[in-house]
NUTIMI-867003 format. One record per residue (C-alpha): x, z, y; residue number from 1; residue in three letters. Coordinates in Angstrom, 3 decimals, padded with zeros to 6 digits, always signed. Layout:
        x        z        y resi resn
        X        Z        Y  NUM  ALA
...
% end
This chain:
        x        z        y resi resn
 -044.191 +026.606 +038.581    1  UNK
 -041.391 +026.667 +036.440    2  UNK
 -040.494 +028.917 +033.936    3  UNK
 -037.959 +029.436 +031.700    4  UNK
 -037.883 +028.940 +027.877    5  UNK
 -036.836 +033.028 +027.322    6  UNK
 -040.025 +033.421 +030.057    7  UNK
 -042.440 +030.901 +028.016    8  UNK
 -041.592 +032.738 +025.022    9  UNK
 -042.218 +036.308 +026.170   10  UNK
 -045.373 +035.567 +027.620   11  UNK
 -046.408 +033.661 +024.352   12  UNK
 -045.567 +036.814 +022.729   13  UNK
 -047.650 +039.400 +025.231   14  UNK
 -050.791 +037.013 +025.025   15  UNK
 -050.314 +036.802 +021.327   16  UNK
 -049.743 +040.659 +021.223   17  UNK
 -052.969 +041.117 +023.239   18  UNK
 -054.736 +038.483 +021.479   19  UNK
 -054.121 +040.881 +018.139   20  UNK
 -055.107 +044.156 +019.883   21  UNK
 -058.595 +043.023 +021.292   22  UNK
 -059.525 +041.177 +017.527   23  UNK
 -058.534 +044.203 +015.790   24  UNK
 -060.991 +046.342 +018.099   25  UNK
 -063.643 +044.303 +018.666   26  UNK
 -063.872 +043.370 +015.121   27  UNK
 -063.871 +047.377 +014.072   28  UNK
 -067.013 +047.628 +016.529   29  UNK
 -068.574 +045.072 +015.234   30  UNK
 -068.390 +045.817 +011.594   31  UNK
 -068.992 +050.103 +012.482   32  UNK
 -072.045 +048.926 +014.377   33  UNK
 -074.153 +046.278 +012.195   34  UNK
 -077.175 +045.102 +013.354   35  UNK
 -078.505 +043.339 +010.601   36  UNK
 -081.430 +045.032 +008.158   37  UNK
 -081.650 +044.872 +004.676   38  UNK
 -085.540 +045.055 +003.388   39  UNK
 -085.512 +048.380 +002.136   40  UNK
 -084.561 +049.441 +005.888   41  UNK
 -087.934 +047.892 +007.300   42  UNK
 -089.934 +048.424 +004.678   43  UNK
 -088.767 +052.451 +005.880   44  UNK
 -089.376 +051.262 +009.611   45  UNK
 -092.741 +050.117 +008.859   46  UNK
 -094.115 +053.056 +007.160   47  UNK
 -092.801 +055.420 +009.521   48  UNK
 -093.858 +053.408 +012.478   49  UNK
 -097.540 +053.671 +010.765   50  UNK
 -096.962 +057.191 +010.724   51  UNK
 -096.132 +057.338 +014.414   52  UNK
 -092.779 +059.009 +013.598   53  UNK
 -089.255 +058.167 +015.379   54  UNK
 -086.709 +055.833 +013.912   55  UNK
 -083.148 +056.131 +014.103   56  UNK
 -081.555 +052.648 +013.295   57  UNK
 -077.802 +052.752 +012.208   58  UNK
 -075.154 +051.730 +014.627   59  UNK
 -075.281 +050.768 +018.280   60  UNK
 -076.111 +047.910 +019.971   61  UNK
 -074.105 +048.205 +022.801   62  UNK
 -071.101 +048.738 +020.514   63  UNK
 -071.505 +045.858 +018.704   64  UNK
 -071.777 +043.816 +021.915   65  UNK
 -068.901 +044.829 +023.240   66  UNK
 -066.493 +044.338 +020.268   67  UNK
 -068.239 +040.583 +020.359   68  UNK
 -066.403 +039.989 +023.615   69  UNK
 -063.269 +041.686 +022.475   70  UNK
 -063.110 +039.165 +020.050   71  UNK
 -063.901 +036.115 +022.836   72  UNK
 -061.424 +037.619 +024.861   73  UNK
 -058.788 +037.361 +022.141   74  UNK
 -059.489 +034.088 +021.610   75  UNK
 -059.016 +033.388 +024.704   76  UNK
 -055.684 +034.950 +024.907   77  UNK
 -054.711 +032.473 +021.718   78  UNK
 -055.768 +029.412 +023.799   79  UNK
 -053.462 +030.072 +026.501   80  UNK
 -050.819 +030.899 +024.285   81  UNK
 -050.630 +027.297 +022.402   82  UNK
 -049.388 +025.384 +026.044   83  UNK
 -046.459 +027.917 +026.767   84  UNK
 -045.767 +027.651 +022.767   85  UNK
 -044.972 +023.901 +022.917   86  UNK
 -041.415 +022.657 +022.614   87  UNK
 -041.961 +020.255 +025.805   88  UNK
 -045.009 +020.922 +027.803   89  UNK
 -046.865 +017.927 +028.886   90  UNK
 -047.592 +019.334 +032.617   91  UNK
 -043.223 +019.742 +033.510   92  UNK
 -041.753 +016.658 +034.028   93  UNK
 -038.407 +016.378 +031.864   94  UNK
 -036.104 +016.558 +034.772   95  UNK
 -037.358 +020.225 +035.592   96  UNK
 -036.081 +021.245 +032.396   97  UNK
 -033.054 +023.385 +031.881   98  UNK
 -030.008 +021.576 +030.481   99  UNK
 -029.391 +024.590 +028.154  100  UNK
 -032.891 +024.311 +026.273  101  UNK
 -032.419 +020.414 +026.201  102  UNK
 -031.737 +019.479 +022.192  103  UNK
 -027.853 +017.441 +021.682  104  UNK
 -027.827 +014.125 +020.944  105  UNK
 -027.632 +013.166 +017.458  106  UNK
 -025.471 +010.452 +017.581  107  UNK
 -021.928 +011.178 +016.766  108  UNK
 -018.685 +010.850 +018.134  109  UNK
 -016.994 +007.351 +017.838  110  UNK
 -015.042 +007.836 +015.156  111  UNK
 -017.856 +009.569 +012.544  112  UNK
 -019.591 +006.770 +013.818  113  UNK
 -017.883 +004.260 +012.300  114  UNK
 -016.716 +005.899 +009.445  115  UNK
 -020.856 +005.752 +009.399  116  UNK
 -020.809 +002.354 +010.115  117  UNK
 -018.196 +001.392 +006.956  118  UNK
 -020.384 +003.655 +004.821  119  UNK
 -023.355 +001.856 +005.517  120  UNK
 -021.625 -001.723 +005.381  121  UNK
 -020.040 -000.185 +002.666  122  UNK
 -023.659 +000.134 +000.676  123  UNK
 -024.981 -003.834 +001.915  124  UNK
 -021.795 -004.601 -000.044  125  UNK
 -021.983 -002.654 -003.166  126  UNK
 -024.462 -005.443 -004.739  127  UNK
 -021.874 -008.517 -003.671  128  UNK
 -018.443 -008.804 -005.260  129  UNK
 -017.720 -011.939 -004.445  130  UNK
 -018.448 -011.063 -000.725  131  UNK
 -016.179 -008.306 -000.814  132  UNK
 -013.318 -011.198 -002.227  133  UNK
 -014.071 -013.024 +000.861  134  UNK
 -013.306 -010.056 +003.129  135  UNK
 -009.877 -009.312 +001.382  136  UNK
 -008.365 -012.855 +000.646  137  UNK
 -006.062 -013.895 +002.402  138  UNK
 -007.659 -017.445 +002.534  139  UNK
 -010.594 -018.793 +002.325  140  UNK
 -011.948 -022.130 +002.530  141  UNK
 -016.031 -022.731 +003.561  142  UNK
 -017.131 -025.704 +002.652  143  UNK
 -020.752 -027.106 +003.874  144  UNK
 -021.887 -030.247 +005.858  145  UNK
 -023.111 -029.762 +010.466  146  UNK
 -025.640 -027.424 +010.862  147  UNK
 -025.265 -026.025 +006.975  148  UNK
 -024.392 -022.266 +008.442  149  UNK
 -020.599 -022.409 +007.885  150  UNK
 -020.356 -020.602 +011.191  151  UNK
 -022.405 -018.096 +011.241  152  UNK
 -021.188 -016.706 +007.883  153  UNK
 -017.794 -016.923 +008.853  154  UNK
 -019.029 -014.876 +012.103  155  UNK
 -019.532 -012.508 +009.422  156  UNK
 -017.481 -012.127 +007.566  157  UNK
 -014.740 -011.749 +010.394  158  UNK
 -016.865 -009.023 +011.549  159  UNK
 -016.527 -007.318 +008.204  160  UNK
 -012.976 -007.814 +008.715  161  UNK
 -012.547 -006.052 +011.896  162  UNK
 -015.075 -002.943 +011.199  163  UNK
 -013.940 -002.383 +007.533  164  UNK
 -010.017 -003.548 +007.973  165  UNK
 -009.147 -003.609 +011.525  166  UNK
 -008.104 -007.120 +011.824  167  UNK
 -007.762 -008.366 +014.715  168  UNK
 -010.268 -011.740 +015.186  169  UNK
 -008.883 -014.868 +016.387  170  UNK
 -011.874 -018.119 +016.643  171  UNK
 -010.350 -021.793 +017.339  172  UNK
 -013.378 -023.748 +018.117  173  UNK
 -013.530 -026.968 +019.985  174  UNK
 -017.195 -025.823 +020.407  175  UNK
 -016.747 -022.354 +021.379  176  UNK
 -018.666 -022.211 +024.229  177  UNK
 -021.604 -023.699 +022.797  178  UNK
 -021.416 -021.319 +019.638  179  UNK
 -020.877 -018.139 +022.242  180  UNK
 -024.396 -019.095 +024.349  181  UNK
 -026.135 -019.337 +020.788  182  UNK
 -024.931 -016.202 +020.004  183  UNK
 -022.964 -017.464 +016.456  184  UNK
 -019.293 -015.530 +017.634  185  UNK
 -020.146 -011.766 +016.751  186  UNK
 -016.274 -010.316 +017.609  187  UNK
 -013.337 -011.929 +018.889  188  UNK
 -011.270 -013.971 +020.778  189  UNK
 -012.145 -017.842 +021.137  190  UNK
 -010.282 -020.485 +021.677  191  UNK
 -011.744 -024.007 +022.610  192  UNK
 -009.278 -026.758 +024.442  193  UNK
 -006.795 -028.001 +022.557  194  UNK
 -003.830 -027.376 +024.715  195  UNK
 -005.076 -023.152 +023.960  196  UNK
 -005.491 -023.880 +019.932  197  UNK
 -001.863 -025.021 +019.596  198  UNK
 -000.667 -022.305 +022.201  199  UNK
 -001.977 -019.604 +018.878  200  UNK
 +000.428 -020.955 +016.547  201  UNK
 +003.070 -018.519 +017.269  202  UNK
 +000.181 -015.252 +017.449  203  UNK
 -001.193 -015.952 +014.448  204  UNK
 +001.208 -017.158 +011.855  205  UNK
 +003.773 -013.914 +013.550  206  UNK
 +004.399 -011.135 +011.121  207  UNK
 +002.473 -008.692 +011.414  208  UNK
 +001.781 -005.214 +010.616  209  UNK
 -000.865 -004.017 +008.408  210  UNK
 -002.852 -002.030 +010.739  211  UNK
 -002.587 -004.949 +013.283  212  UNK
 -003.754 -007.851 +010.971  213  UNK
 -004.833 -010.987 +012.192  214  UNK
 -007.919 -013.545 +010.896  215  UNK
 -008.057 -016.407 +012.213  216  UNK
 -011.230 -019.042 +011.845  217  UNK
 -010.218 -022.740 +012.256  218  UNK
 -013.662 -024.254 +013.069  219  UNK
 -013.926 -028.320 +012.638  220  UNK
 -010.750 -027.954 +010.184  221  UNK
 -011.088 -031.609 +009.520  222  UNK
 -011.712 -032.885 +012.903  223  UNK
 -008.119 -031.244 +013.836  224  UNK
 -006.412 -033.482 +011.179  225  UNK
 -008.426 -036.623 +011.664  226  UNK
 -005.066 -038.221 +012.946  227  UNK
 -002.151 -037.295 +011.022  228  UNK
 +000.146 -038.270 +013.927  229  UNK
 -001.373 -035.981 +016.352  230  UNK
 -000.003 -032.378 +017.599  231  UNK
 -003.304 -030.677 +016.040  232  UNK
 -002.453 -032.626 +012.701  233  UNK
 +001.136 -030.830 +012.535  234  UNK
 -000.595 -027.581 +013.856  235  UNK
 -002.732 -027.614 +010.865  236  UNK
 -000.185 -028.263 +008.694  237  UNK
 +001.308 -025.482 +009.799  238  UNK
 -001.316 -023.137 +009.436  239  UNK
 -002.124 -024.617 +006.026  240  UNK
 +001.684 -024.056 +005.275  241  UNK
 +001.804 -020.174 +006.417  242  UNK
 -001.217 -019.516 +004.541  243  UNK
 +000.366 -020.454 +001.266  244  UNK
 +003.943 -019.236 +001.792  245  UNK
 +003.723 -016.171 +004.221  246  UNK
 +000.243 -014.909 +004.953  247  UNK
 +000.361 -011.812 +002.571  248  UNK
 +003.575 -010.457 +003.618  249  UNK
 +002.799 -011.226 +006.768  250  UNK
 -000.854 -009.973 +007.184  251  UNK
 -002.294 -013.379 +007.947  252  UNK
 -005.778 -013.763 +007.112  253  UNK
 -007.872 -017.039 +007.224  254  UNK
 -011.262 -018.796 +007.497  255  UNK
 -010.667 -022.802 +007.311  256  UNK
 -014.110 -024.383 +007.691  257  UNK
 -014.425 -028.012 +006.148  258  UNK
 -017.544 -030.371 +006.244  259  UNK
 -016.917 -031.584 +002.628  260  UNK
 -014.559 -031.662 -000.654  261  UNK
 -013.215 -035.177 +000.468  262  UNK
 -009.523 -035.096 +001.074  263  UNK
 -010.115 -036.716 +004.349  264  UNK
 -012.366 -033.659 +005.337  265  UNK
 -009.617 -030.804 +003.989  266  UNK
 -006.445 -032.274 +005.809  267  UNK
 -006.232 -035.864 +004.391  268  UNK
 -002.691 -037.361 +005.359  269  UNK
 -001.929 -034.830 +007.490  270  UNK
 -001.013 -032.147 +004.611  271  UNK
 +002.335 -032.813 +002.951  272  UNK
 +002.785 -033.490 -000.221  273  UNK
 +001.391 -030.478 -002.625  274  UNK
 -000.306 -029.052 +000.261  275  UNK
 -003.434 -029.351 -000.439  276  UNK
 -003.206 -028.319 -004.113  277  UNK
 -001.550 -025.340 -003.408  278  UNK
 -003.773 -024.706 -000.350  279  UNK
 -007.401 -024.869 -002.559  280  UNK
 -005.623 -023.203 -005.727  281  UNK
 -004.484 -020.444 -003.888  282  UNK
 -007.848 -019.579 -001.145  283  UNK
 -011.063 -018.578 -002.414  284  UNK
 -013.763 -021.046 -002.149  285  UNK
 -017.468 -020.459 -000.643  286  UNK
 -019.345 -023.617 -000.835  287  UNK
 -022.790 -023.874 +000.328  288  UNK
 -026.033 -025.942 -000.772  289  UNK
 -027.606 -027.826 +001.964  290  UNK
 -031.045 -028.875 +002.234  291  UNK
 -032.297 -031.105 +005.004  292  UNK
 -035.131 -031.925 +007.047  293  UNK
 -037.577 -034.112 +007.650  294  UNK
 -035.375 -035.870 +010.118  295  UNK
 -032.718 -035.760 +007.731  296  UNK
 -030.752 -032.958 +009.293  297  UNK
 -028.520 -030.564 +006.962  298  UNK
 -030.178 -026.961 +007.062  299  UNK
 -029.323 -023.525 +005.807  300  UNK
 -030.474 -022.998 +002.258  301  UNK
 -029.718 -019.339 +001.041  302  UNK
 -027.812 -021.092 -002.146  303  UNK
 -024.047 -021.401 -002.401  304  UNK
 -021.202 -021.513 -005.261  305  UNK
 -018.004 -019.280 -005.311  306  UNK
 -014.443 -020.062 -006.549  307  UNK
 -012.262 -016.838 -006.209  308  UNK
 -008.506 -017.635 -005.376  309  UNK
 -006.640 -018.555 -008.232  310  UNK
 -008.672 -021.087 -010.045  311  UNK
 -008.760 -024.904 -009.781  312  UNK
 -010.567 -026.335 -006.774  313  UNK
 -011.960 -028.844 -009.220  314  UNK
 -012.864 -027.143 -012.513  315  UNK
 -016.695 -026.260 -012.015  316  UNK
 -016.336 -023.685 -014.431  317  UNK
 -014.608 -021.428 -011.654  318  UNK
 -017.324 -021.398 -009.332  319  UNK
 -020.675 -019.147 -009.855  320  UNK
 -023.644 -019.930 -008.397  321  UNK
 -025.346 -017.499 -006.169  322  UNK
 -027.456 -016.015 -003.290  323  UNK
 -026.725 -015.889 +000.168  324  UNK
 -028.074 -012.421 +001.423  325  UNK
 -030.257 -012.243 +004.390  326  UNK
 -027.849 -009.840 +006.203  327  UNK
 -024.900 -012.404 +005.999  328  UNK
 -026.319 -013.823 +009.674  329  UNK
 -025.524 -012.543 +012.946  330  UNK
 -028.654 -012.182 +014.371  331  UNK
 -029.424 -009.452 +011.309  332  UNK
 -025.786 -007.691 +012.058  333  UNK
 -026.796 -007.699 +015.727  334  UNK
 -030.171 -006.407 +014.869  335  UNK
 -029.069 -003.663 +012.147  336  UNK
 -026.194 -002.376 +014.116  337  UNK
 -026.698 -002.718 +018.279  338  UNK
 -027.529 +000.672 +018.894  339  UNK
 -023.695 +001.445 +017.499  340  UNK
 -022.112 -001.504 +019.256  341  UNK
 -021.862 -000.044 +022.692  342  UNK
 -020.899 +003.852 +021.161  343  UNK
 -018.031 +002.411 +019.510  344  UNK
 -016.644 -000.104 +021.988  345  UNK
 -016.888 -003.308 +020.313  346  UNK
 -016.926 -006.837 +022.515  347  UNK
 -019.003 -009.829 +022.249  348  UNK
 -016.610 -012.559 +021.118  349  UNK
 -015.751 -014.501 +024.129  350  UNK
 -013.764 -017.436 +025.129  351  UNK
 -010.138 -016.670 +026.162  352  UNK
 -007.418 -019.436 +027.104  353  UNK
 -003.871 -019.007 +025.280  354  UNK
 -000.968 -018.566 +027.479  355  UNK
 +001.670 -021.026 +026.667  356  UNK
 +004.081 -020.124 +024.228  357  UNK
 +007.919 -020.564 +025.117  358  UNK
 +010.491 -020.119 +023.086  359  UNK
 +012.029 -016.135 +024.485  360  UNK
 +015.919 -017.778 +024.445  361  UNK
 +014.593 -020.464 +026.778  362  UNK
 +012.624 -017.725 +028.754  363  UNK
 +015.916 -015.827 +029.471  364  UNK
 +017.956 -018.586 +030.140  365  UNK
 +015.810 -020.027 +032.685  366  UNK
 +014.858 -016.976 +034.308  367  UNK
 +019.075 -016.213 +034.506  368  UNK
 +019.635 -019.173 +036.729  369  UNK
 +016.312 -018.617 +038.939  370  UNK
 +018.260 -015.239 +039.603  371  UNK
 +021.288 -016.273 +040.229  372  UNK
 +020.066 -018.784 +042.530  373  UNK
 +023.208 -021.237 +042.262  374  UNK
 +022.118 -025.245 +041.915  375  UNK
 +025.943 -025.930 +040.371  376  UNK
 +025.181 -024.385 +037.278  377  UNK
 +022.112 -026.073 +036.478  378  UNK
 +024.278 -028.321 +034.855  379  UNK
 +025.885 -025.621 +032.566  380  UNK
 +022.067 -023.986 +031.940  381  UNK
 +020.969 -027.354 +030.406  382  UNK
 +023.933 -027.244 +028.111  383  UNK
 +022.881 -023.680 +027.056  384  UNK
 +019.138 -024.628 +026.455  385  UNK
 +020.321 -028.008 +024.631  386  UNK
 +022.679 -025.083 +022.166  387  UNK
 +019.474 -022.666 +021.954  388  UNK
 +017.375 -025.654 +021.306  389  UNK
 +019.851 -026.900 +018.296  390  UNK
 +019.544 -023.276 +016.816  391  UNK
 +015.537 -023.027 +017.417  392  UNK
 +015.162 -026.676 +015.349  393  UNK
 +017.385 -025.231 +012.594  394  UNK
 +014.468 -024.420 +009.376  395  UNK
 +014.182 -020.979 +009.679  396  UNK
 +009.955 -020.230 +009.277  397  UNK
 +009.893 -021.292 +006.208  398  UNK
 +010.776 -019.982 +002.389  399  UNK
 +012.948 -022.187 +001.212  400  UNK
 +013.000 -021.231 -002.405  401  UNK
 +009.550 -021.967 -002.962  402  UNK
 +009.879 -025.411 -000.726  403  UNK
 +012.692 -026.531 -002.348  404  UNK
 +011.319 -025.765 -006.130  405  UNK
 +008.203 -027.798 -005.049  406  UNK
 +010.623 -031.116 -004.261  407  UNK
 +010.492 -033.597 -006.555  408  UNK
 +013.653 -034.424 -008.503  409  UNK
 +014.814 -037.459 -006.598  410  UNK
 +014.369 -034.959 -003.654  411  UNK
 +016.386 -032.903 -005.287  412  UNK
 +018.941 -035.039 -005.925  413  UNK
 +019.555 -036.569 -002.176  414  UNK
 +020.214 -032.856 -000.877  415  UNK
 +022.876 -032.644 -003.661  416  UNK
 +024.164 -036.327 -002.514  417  UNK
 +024.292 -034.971 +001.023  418  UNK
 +026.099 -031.716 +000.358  419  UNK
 +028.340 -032.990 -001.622  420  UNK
 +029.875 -037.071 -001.395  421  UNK
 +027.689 -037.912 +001.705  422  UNK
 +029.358 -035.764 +003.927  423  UNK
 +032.457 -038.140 +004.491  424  UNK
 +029.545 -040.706 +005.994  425  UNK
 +027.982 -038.302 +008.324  426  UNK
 +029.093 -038.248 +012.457  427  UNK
 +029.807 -035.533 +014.074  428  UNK
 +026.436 -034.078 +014.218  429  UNK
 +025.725 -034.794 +011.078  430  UNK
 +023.431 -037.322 +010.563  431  UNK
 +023.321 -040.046 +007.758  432  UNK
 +022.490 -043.646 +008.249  433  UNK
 +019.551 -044.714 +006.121  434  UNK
 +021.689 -048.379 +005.122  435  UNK
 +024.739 -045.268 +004.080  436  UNK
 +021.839 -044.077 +001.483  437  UNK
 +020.148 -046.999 +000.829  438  UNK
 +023.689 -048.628 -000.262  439  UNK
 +025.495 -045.895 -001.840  440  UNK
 +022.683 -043.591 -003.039  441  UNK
 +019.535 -045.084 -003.542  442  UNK
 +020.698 -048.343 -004.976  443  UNK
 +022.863 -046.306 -007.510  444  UNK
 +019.669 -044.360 -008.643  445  UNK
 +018.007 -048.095 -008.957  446  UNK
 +015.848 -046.626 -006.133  447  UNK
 +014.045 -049.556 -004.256  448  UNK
 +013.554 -049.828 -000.452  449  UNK
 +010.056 -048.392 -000.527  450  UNK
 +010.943 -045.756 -002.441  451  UNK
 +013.547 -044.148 -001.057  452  UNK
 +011.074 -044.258 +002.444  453  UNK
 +008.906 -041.780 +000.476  454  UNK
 +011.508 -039.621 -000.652  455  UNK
 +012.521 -038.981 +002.878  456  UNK
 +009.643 -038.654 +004.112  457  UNK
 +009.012 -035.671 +001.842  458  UNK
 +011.484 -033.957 +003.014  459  UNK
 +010.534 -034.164 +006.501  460  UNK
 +007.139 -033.281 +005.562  461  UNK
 +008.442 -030.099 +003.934  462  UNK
 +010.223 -029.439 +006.791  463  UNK
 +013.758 -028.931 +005.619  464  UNK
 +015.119 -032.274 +007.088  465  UNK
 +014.627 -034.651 +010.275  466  UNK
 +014.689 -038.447 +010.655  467  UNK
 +015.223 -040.523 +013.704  468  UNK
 +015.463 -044.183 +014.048  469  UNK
 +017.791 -044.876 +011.101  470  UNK
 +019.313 -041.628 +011.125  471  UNK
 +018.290 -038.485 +008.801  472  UNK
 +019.945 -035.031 +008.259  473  UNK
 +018.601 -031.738 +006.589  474  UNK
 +017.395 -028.907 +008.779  475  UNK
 +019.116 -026.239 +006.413  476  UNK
 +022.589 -025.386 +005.552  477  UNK
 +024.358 -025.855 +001.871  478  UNK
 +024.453 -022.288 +002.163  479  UNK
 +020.429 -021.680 +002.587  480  UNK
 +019.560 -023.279 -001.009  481  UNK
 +019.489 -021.369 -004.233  482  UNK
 +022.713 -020.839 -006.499  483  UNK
 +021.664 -022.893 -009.146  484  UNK
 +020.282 -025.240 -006.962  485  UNK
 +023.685 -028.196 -008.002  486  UNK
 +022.262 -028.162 -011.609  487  UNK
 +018.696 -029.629 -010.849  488  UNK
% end
């Protein structure tokens, strides 16, 4: 049978109430009847019983019985009571309860529950400064050797990112899927084949705004620049370049992850010329300790060193040793937080494939002559794309104040040549001959052969000028460098 909680509780209250009644008035019975004796009263019995008299003993007996079972009764009443007091009562099945009685859930809505979540992040975090550097720079470089944990703290730390400043989590892996099935990837997109991770250039080194910033973790850094000729080589370069020129105005955020401190493991020949300098001055620095096995296999050790940004990557005065904290895995972030995973909507990191990225004046021309539908002006549509193409090469990603102050001087010097008395040399599109510079330039400045090869090639590396065959030309206009820039 079921009953109601306003039910349960008025019955409760009628045994209870009946309960009261039947101890109050079995207990007066029994204490106006006694039937104990004290020894005065039957050492009075005796005599008179010796004396063959009546004797009239106080109380009565039947009295005093019946107040007895007043009280049993009462009890009784109490006992059935306790069952229709409980909150849940074992014998109704917790479907047969009424919604209305059933307690609300105390877990909040979404958003309290991850201003929750920040406040309790918030707290792991109070005891780490240097962690909470790593979840604001703008880049940071982790340095340990396979299998030394590189990934799994920069799992979390990207995770930090997202919960505590919305970014937006970006993972180029060639690995990925392997690192997803072990469960390394807390949140995220991943990328994995190669055609995908240079198909995220354009995403991730966009402006952005600051509510939609971006991190982006460039697993096997090294492995990406192992040739310097290759398309991932100039992809990293890029990266490298955006995340010392434009990554704070643009809300760029990185995690580069490097095997070693060996310029062949940080970018080797594939950074330009003050690249890397710039690169390890600017990023903070999280090295870790390695131990190894038996089998002489690098493991994690708990110990690590930190360089904030701004410091030398080689003075070992900027870096302060300390301890990894067991939280900074994701197997402990899975286990502390799961049961708010789900409430607030977060995804499992999982592998994605980048959509190519065209160039949108390209786009529209191409999908102009698809609608027009007219194969005589496919002739005039490669003209346009060859003009759109001539004004997408033109410099225009990257600061050219800063580029051109980092030149060297004989850098410096054949832009001025150019602009100014090696114009009458260039052709109509306005490229130089090498022999032009070689013979009036370079041998003018006592510049040798060899020489003047490395002064070009810094300015292609920079990216302000091209060279083909025997042919170079800048990429910018007279009008794109600074006013004072004649008086280097």
């Amino acid at each position: 049978m079921y009953l109601s909680k306003a039910q349960k509780r008025g019955m409760t209250a009628g045994l209870l109430g009946v309960a009261a009644l039947l101890f109050v008035h079995g207990g007066n019975k029994v204490l106006n009847n006694p039937q104990t004796l004290t020894r005065q009263d039957i050492q009075r019995i005796h005599d008179l019983g010796l004396r063959r008299e009546s004797v009239a003993l106080p109380g009565k007996k039947e009295a005093a019985v019946v107040g007895v079972l007043e009280m049993a009764l009462a009890m009784g009443c109490l006992m059935l009571a306790v069952p229709l007091s409980e909150a849940a009562p074992r014998r109704i099945l917790p479907k047969s309860l009424d919604p209305a009685d059933t307690p609300k859930s105390n877990i909040p809505a979404p958003p309290d529950a991850l201003v929750l979540l920040r406040s309790r992040l918030a707290e792991l975090l109070s005891d780490y400064p240097w962690l909470k550097q790593c979840i604001a720079c703008e880049s940071l470089i982790l340095i340990a050797p396979a299998g030394g944990g590189k990934s799994s703290i920069a799992s979390v730390i990207a995770f930090l990112r997202a919960i505590l400043r919305g970014h937006r989590v970006i993972i180029l892996d060639p690995h990925g899927s392997i690192n997803i099935e072990r469960g390394v990837w807390l949140v995220g997109d991943v990328v994995q084949a190669e055609v995908d991770i240079l198909g995220t250039q354009a995403t991730i080194t966009a402006r952005h705004s600051k509510q939609e910033a971006h991190s982006a973790i460039l697993d096997e850094f090294g492995a990406l620049c192992a040739d310097k000729n290759s398309a991932t080589a100039r992809f990293a370069a890029e990266i490298v370049g955006n995340a010392i020129r434009n990554n704070r105005k643009f809300h760029n955020h990185y995690i580069f992850l490097c095997h070693g401190r060996a310029k062949g493991q940080m970018g080797g020949e594939a950074m330009p010329s003050g690249y890397l300098d710039s690169w390890t001055y600017k990023s903070a620095v999280l090295e870790l300790e390695t131990d190894y096995d038996e089998w002489g296999e690098a493991v994690f050790s708990g110990r690590a060193r930190f360089k904030p940004g701004g410091n030398s990557f080689d003075d070992d005065a900027a870096y302060t040793p300390l301890q990894i904290p067991d939280f900074l895995n994701p197997t402990a972030i899975r286990s502390e937080f799961t049961h708010l995973f789900a409430h607030l909507g977060l995804k499992q990191a999982e592998q994605r494939a980048q959509p190519p990225q065209y160039d949108p004046k390209i786009e529209k021309l191409i999908d102009e002559a698809l609608a027009e539908e007219n194969l005589p002006q496919i002739k005039t549509l490669l003209d346009r794309i060859y003009e759109s193409s001539k004004e997408v090469n033109r410099c225009t990603s990257i600061d050219l104040l800063e580029i051109v102050s980092q030149l060297s001087d004989t850098a410096k010097q054949l832009l001025i040549y150019y602009f100014d008395k090696g114009q009458k040399y260039t052709n109509s599109e306005g490229w130089l001959e090498v022999k032009v510079l070689r013979e009036n330039w370079a041998k003018n400045k006592g510049i040798l052969a060899d020489q003047l090869k490395v002064i070009l090639m810094e300015t292609v590396t920079a990216e302000i000028a091209v060279l083909e065959r025997t042919c170079w030309k800048p990429r910018i206009a007279k009008s794109d460098l600074p006013p004072n820039f004649g008086q280097v």
